[in-house]
C-alpha positions as CSV (number, residue, x, y, z in Angstrom):
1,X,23.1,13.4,8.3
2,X,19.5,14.3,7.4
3,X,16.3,12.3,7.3
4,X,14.6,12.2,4.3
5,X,10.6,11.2,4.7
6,X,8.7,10.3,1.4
7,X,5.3,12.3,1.3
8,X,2.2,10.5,0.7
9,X,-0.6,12.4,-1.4
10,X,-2.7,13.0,-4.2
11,X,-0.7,15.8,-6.0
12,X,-3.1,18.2,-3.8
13,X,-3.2,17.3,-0.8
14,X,-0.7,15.6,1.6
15,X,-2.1,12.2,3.3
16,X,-2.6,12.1,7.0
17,X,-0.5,9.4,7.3
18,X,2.8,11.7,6.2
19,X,2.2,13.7,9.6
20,X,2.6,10.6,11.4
21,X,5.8,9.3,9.6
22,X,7.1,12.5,10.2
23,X,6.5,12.3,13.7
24,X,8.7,9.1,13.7
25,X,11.2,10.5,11.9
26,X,11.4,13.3,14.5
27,X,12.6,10.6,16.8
28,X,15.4,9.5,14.4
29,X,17.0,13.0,14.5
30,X,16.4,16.7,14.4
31,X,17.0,17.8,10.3
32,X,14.0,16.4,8.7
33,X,13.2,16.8,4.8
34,X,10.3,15.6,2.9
35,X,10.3,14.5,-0.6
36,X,7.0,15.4,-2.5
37,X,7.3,13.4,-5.4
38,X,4.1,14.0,-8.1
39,X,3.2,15.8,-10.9
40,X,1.0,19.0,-11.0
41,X,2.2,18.8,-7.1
42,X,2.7,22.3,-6.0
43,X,-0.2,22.5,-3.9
44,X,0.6,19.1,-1.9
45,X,4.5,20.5,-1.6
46,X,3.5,23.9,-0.1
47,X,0.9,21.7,2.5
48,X,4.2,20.2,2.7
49,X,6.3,23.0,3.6
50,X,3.9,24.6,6.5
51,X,4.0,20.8,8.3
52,X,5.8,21.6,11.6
53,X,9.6,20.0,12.3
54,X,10.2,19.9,8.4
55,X,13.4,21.7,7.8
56,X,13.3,21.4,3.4
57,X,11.0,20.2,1.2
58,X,12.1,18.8,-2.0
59,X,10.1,18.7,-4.9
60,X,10.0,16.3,-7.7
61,X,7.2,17.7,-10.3
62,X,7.6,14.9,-13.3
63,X,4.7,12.9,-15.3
64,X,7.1,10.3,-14.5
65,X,5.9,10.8,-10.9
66,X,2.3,11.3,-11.8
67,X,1.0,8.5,-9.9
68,X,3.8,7.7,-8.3
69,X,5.0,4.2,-9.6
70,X,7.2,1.5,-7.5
71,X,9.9,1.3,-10.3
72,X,10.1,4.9,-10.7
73,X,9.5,6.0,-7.6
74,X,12.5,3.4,-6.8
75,X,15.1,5.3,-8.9
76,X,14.1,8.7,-7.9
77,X,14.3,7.8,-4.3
78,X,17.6,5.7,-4.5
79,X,19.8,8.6,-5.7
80,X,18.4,11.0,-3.1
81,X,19.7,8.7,-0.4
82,X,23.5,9.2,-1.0
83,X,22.4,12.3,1.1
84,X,20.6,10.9,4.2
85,X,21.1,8.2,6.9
86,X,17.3,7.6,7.0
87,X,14.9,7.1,4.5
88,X,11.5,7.0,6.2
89,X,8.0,6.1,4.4
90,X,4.3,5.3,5.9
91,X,3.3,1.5,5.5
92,X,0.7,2.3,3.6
93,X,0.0,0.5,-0.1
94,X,2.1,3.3,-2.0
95,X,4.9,2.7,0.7
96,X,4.7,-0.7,0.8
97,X,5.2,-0.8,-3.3
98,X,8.3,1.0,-4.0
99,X,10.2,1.1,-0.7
100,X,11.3,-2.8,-0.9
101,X,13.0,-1.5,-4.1
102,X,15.0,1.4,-2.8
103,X,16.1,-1.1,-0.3
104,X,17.3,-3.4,-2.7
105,X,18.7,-0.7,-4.8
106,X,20.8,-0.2,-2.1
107,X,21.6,-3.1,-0.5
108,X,20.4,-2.9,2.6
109,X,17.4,-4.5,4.9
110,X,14.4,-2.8,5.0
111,X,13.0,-2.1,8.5
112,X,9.1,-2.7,7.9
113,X,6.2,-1.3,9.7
114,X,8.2,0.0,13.1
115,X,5.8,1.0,15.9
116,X,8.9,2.7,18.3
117,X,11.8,4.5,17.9
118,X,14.5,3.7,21.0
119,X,17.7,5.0,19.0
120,X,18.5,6.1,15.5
121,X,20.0,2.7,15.0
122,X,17.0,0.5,17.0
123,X,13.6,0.1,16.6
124,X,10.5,-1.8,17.3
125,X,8.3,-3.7,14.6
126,X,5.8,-6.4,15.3
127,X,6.0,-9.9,14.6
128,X,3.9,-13.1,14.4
129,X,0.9,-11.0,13.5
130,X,1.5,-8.6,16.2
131,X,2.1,-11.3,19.4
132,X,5.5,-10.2,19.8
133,X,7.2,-7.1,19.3
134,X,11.1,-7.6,17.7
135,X,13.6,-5.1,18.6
136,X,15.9,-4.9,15.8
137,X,19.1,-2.6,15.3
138,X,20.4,-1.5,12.1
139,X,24.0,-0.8,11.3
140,X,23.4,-0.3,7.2
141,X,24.9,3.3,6.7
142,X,20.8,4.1,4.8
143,X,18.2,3.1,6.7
144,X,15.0,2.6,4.5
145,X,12.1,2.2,7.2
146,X,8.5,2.4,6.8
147,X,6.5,3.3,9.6
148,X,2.9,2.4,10.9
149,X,1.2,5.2,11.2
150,X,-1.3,4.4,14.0
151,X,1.7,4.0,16.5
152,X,2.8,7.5,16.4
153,X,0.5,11.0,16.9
154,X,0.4,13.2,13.7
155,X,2.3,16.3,13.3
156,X,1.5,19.3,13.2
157,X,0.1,20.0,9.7
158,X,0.7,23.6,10.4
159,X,3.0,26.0,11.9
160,X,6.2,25.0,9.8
161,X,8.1,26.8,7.3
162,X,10.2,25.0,5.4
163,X,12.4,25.7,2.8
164,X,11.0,24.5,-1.1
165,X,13.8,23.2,-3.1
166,X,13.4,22.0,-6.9
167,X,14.4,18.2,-7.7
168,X,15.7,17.9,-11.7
169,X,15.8,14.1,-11.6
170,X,13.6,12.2,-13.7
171,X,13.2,8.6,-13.6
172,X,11.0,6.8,-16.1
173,X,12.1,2.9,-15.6
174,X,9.8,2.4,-18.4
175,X,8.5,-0.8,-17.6
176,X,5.3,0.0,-15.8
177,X,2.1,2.2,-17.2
178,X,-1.0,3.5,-15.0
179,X,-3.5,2.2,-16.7
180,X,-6.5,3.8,-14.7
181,X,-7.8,3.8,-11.3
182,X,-11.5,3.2,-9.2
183,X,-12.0,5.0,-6.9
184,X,-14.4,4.2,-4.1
185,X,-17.0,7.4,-3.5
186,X,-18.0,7.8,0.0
187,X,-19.1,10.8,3.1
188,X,-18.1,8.5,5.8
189,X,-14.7,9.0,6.9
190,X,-11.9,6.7,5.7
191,X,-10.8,4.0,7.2
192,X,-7.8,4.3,8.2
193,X,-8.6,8.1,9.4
194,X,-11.8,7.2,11.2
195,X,-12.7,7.9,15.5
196,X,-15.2,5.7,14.9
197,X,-14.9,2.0,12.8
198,X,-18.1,-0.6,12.3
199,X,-17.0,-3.5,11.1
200,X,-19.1,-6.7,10.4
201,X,-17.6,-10.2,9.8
202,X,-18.7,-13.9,8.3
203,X,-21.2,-13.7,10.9
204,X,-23.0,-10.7,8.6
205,X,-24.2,-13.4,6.2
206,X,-24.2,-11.4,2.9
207,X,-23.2,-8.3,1.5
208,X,-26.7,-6.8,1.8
209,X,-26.8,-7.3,5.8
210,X,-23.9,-4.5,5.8
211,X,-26.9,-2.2,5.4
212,X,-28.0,-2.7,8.9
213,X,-24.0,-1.7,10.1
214,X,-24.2,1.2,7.9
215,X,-26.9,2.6,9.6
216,X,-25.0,2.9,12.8
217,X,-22.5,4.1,11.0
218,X,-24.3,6.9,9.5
219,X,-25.5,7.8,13.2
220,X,-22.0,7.4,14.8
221,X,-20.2,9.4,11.8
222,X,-18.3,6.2,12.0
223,X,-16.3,4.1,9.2
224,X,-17.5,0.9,7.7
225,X,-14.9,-2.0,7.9
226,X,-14.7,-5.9,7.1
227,X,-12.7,-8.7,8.5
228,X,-11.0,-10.6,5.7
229,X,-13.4,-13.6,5.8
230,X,-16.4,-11.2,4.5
231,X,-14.4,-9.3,2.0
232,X,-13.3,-13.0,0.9
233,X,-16.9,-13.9,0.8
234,X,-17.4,-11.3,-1.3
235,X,-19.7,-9.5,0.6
236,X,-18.2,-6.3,0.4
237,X,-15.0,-4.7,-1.5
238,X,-10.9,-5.3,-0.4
239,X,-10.8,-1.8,0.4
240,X,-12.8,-2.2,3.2
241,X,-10.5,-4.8,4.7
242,X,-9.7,-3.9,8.2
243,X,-6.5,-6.6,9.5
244,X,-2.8,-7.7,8.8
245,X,-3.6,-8.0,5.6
246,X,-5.8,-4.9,5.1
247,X,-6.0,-1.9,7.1
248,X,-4.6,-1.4,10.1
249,X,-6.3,0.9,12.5
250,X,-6.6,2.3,16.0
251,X,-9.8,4.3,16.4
252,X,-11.1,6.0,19.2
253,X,-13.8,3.1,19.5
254,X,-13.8,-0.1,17.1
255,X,-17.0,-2.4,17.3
256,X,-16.9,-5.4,15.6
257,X,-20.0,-7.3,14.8
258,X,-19.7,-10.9,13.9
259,X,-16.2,-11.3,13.5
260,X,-14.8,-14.0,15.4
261,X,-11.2,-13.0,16.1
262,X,-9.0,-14.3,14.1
263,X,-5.5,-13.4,14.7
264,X,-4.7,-11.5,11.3
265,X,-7.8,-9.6,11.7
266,X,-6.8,-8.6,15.3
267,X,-3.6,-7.7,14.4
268,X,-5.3,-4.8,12.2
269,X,-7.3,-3.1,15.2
270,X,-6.5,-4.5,18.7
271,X,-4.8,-1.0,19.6
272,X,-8.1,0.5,19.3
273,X,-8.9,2.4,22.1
274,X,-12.4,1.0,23.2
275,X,-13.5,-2.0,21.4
276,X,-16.8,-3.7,21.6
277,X,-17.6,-7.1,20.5
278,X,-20.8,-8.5,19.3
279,X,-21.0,-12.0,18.3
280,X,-23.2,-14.9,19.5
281,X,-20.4,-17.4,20.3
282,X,-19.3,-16.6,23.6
283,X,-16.0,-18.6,22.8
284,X,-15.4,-16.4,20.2
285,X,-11.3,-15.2,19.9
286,X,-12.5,-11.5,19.3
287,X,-14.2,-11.5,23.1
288,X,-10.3,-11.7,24.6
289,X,-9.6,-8.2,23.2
290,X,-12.8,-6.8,24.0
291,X,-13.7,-4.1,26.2
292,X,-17.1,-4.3,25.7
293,X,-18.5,-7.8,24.4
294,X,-22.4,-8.8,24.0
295,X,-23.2,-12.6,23.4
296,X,-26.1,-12.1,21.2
297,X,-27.6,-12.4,17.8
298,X,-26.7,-9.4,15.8
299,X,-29.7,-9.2,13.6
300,X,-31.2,-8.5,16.9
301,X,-28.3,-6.2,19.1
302,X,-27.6,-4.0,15.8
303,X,-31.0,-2.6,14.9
304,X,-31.4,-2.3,18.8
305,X,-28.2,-0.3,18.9
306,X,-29.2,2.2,15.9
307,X,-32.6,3.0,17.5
308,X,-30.6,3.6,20.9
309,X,-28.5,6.1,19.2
């Protein structure tokens, strides 16, 4: 049977972290279709329908789908699976919402955040905030997966040629609203997107400190992240959250500026591919993952650093 991969976007555009799902659902089997759920969404389905490997795209273009709530999304994605032996989503916040309820809609587990593919029945997933890695094998006739995106490489966003197929359903569950959204305005790359991730921790002091991180940044072209304890602080915003709880990234370099290393915020960036460590506690947790690590007083390294650049 097919594999049906739920598309992440904004009714425009498709989200980077489709082209990675995609590229785990690859592994799963060969007939791959991808569900662009929205309204207003043509423009997202045909990005949708050039994405190399995708065989269909189906289209569900519905207010209902507007901003595409868990309980509706739920529905619409529970009677499409009668039709596919995988249902694959990115473990991103949208995926996270609704695809717990398409498991339970149809009673069966949900495979969470898999990092490997080693059979269309068996797959990898972290545990104990990334110390271990399970192997777990499914024998639920749908399996509902959602996949972290930094383990696999994107697709191809071009070079496909899919077929675009129209999806009646409409499923308003009627129990939820949007009410309205904030949306956080910045030119630095996001977060989970980024080559480059600055990320300050407790050690920053206050919110205002950030400043001297985002002047690196701003040389660097670089994201600005947080560990939890800072965003708890309330030093900066959630969204900025880089860690089990947060974001989880894997940047071409990752420097991490007094943050000690605690595991849940480790377990959101330790596959980063260079990672540099600046803290002034040389017993500091985040130094055992480091490839890089400077014992010193950031309020002295950074501003060294940024004139360096």
């Amino acid at each position: 049977m097919a594999i049906l991969v739920i598309a992440e976007h904004d009714n425009s555009t498709l989200k980077g972290a489709t082209l990675n799902a995609v590229t785990a659902a690859s592994q799963m089997g060969a007939d791959l279709h991808l569900l662009v759920a929205g309204a207003g969404c043509g423009a997202a389905a045909e990005a949708a329908a050039q994405v190399a490997g995708v065989a269909k795209v189906l289209v569900a273009d519905n207010a209902a789908y507007e901003h595409q709530l868990a309980e509706n999304m739920g529905k619409l994605v529970a009677e499409l699976a009668k039709d596919y032996s995988h249902i694959v989503s990115p473990a991103t916040t949208t995926g996270k919402n609704f695809m717990p309820r398409v498991a339970a809609l149809l009673d069966v587990a949900q495979l969470s955040d898999i990092t490997a593919v080693e059979s269309e029945n068996t797959f990898q997933r972290p545990i104990y905030a990334g110390n271990a890695i399970a192997t777990v094998e499914s024998m639920d006739a749908v399996k509902v997966i959602t996949v972290r995106g930094t383990a696999f490489d994107a697709a191809a966003a071009e070079g496909g040629s899919a077929a675009v197929e129209t999806v009646d359903a409409a499923h308003d569950a009627g129990i939820s609203s949007f009410v309205g959204e904030e949306m956080a305005q910045s030119d630095r790359p996001e977060l989970t997107a980024a080559d480059v991730i600055i990320s300050g921790g407790r050690g920053m002091g206050n919110g205002e400190n950030f400043a001297l991180l985002e002047k690196v940044a701003d040389k660097l072209g670089a994201a600005v992240g947080a560990s939890r304890a800072a965003v708890d602080a309330g030093f900066v915003p959630n969204d900025m959250q880089v860690g089990q709880t947060g974001k989880i990234v894997a940047p071409e370099l990752y420097i991490a500026v007094g943050i000690s290393g605690a595991i849940q915020h480790l377990a959101g960036m330790k596959d980063s591919k260079i990672i540099v460590a600046i803290n002034k506690d040389e017993e500091a947790p985040i130094f055992s993952v480091a490839d890089y690590g400077l014992v010193a007083d950031l309020f002295e390294a950074v501003p060294e650093l940024e004139q360096k650049i």
